[in-house]
TORDRENRO-574182 format. One record per residue: x, y, z of N, C-alpha, C in turn; residue number from 1. Coordinates in pm, whole numbers. Example, Ala and Ser with C-alpha at 12.3 -4.5 7.8 and 13.67 -1.06 7.14 Angstrom:
BEGIN
> n_east,n_north,n_up,ca_east,ca_north,ca_up,c_east,c_north,c_up,n
> 1319,-569,780,1230,-450,780,1320,-330,780,1
> 1285,-225,708,1367,-106,714,1290,3,787,2
END
This chain:
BEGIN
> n_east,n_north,n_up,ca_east,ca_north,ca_up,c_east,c_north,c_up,n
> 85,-117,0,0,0,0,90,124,0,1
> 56,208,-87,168,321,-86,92,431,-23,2
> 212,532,8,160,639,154,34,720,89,3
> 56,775,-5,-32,862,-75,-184,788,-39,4
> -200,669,-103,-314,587,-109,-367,624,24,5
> -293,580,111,-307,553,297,-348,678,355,6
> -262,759,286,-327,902,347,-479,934,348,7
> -500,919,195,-655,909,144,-763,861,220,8
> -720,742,284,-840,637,291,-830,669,482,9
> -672,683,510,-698,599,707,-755,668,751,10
> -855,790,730,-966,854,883,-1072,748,858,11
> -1122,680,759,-1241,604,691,-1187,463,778,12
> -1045,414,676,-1014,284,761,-1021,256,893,13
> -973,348,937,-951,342,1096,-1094,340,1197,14
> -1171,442,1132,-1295,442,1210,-1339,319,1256,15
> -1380,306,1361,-1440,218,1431,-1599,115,1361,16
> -1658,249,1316,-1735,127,1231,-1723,86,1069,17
> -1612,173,1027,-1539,42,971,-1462,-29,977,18
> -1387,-60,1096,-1404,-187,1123,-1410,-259,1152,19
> -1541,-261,1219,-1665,-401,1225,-1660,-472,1131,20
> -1616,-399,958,-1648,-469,828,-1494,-602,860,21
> -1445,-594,939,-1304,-726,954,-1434,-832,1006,22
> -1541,-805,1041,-1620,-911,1163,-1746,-954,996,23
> -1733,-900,929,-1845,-904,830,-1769,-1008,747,24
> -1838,-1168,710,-1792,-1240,628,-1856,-1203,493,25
> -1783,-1181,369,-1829,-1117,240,-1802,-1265,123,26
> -1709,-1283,43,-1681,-1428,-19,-1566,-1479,74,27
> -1598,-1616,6,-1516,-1734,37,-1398,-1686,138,28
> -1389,-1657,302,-1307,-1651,387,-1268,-1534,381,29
> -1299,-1395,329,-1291,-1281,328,-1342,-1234,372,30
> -1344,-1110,473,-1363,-1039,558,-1450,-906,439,31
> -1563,-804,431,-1603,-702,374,-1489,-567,403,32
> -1442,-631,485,-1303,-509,556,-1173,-534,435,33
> -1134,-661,434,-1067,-701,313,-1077,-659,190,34
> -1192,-720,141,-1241,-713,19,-1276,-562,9,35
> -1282,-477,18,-1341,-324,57,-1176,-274,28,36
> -1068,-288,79,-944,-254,119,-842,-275,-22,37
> -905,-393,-62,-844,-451,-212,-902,-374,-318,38
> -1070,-382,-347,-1122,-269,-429,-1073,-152,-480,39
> -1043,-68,-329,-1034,79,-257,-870,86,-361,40
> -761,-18,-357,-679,19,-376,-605,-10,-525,41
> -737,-113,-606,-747,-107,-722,-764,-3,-816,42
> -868,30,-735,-987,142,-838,-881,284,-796,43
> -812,306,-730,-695,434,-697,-624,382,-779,44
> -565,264,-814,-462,253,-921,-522,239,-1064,45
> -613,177,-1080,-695,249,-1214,-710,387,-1252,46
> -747,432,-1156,-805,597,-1184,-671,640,-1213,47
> -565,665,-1152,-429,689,-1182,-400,659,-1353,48
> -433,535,-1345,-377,523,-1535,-396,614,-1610,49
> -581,589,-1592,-738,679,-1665,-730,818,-1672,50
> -665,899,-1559,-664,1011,-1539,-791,1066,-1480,51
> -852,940,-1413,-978,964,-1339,-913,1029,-1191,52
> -1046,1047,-1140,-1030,1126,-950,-952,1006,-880,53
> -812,964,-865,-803,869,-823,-816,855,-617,54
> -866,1033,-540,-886,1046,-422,-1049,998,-412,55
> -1127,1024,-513,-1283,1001,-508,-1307,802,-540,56
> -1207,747,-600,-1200,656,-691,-1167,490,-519,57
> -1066,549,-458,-979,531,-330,-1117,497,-259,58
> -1237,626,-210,-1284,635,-112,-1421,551,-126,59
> -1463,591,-285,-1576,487,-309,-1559,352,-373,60
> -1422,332,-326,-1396,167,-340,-1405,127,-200,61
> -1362,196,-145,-1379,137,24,-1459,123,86,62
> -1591,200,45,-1721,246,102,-1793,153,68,63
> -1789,85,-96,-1855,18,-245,-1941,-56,-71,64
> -1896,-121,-66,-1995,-216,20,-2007,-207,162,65
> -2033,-77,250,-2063,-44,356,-2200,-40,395,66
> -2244,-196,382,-2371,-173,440,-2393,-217,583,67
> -2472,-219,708,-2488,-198,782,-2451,-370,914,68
> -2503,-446,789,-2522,-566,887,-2478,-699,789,69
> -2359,-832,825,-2315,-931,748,-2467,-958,635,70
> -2409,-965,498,-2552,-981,425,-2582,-1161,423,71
> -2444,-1241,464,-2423,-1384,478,-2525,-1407,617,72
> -2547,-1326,722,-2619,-1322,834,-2768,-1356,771,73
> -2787,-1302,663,-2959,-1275,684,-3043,-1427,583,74
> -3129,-1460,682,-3174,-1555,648,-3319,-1546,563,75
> -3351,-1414,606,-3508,-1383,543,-3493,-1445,413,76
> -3647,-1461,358,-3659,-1507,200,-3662,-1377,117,77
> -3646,-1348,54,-3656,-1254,-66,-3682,-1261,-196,78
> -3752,-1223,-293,-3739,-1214,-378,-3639,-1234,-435,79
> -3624,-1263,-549,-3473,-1274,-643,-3434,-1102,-639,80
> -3533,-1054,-707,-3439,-905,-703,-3414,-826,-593,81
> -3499,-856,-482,-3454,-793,-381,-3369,-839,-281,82
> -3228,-960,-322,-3142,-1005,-306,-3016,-918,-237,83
> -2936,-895,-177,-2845,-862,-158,-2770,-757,-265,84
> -2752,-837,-367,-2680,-804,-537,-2710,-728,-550,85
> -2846,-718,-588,-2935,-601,-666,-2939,-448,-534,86
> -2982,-509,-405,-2982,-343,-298,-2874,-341,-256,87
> -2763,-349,-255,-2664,-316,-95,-2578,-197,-218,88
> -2592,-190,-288,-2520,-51,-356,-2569,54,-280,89
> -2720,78,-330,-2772,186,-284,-2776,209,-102,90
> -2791,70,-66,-2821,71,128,-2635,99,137,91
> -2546,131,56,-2404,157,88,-2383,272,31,92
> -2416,331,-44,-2435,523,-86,-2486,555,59,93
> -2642,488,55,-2683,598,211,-2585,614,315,94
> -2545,461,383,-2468,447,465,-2323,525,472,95
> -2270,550,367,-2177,630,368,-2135,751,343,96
> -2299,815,296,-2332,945,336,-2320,1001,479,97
> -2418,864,525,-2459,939,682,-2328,940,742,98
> -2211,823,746,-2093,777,868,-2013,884,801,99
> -2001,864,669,-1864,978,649,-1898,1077,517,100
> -1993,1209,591,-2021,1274,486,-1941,1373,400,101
> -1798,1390,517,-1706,1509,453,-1634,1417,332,102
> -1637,1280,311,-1561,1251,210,-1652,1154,124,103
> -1758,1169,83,-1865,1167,-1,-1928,1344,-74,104
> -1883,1294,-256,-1932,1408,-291,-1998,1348,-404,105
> -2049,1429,-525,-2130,1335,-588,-2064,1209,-673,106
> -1941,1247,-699,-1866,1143,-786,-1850,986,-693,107
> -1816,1037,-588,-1810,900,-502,-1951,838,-475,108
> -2050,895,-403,-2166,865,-381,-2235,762,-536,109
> -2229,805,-653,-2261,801,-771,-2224,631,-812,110
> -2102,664,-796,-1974,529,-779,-2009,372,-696,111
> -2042,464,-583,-2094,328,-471,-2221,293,-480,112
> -2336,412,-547,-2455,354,-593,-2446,253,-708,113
> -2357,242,-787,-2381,201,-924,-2253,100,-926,114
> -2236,107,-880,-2093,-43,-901,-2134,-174,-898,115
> -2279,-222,-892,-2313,-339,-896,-2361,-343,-1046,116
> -2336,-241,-1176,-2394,-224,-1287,-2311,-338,-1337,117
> -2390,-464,-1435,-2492,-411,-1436,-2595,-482,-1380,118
> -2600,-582,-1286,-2720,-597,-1181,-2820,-485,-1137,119
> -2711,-357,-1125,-2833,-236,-1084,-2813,-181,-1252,120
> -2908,-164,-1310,-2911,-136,-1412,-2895,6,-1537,121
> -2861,102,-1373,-2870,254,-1402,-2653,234,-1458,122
> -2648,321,-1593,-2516,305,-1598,-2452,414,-1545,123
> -2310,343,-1524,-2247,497,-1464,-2238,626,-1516,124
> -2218,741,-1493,-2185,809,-1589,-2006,902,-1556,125
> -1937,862,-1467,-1818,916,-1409,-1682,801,-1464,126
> -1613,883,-1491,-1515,745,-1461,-1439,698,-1358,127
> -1441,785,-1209,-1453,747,-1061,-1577,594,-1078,128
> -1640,578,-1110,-1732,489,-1143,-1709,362,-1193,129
> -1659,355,-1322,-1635,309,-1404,-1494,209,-1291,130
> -1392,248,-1261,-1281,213,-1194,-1335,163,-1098,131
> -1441,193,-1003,-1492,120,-873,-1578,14,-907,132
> -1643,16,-1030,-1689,-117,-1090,-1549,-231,-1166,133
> -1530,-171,-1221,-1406,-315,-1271,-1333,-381,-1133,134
> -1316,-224,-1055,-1268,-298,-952,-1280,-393,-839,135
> -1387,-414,-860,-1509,-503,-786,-1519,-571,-850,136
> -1523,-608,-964,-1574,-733,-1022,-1419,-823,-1042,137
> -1325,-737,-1058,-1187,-826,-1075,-1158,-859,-941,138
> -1182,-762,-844,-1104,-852,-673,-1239,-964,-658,139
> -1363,-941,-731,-1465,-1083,-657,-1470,-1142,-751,140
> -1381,-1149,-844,-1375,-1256,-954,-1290,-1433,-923,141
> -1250,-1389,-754,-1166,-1479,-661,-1305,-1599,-693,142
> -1378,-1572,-660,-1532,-1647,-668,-1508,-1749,-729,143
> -1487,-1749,-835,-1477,-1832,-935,-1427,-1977,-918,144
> -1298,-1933,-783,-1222,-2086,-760,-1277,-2165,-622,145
> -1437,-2125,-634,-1523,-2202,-514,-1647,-2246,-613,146
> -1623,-2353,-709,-1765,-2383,-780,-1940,-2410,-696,147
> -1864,-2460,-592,-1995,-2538,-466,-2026,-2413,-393,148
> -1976,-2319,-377,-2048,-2142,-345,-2136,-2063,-463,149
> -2147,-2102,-515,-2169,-2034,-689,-2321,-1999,-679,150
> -2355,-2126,-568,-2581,-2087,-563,-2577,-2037,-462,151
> -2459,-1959,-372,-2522,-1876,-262,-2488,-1739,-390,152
> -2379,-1732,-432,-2392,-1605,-494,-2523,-1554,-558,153
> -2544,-1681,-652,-2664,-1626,-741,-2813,-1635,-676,154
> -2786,-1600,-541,-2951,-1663,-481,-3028,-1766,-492,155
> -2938,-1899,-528,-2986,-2006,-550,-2971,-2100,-413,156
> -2929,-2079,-287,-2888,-2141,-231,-2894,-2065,-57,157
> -2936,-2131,38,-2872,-2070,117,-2779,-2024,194,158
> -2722,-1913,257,-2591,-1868,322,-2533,-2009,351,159
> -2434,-2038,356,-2356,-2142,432,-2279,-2115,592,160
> -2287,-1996,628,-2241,-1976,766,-2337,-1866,814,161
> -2408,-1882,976,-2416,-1780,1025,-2337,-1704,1122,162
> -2321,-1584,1108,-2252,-1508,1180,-2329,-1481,1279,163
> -2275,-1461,1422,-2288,-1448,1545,-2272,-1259,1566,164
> -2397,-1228,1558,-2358,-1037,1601,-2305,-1050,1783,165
> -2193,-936,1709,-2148,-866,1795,-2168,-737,1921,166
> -2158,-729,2005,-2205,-547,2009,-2106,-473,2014,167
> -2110,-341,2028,-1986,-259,2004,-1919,-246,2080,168
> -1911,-278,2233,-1800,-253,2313,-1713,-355,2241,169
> -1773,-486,2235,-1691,-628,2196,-1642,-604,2068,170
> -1688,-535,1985,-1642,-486,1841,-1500,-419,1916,171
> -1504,-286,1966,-1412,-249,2017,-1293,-282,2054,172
> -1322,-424,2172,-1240,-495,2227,-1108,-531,2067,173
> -1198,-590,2027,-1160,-699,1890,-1049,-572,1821,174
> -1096,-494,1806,-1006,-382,1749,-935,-332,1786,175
> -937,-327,1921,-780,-273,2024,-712,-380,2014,176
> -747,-504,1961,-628,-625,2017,-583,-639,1874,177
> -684,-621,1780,-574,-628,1627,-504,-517,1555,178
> -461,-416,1655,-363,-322,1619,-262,-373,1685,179
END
């Protein structure tokens, strides 16, 4: 990780509720804290090539999937489209409006709504955008080398682990001991 990048991202990283996202299982043995961290530092080295925002590019890769609660946790039935896939863009724009609004502007916000395109079907129109989508689809393209996970992705299947919630002092705890 180079300093520049780090500069960008550690008031976000560091915050406390993100990360809870180390306690959030996302694919195959990855943490949403992980996978969020890999994105974040893709889509900054894309944008760099592109000559895109690579500070807007950084923040709504990290954010891309800040939604509130493990989505592997939830057992409810749903609809196919109202799956995980299809909402946690938009339930991760809100969310990272409200936790970190000084570094949400429209290019990022825009970015983290639409990076599930094209599952969400609205296209981007930024190329902060554009970089936080490839970049998501190439770090969860890991997927691929778990064939027997393949029907939880596509909503064919149910979660294979439940996660045990935490509360936040114990979140806390967990985070003073892995620094």
């Amino acid at each position: 990780m180079d300093k520049e990048f780090f500069e960008i991202i550690k008031n976000i990283l560091l915050h406390p509720e993100f990360q809870r996202r180390k306690l959030f299982l996302h694919h195959e043995g990855e943490s949403v804290y992980d996978h969020c961290l890999q994105v974040s530092y893709l889509a900054y080295v894309i944008a760099k090539k592109v000559g895109a925002n690579k500070k807007d590019a950084a923040i709504a890769g990290l954010l891309h999937d800040f939604y509130l609660k493990p989505w592997q946790d939830n057992y409810e039935k749903k609809s196919f489209f109202k799956q995980h896939g299809f909402t946690h863009a938009k339930e991760a724009s809100i969310n990272a409006k409200k936790w970190f609004p000084n570094y949400v502007n429209e290019q990022v916000e825009e970015a983290i709504a639409k990076h599930m395109f094209p599952l969400n079907p609205q296209i981007p129109k930024y190329k902060v955008s554009y970089c936080v989508t490839l970049a998501d689809k190439l770090v969860s393209s890991k997927i691929i080398l778990f064939p027997l996970a393949w029907p939880k992705y596509l909503g064919l299947a149910r979660k294979s682990k439940k996660i045990v919630s935490i509360s936040y002092s114990e979140t806390k705890t967990y985070i003073s001991k892995d620094k």
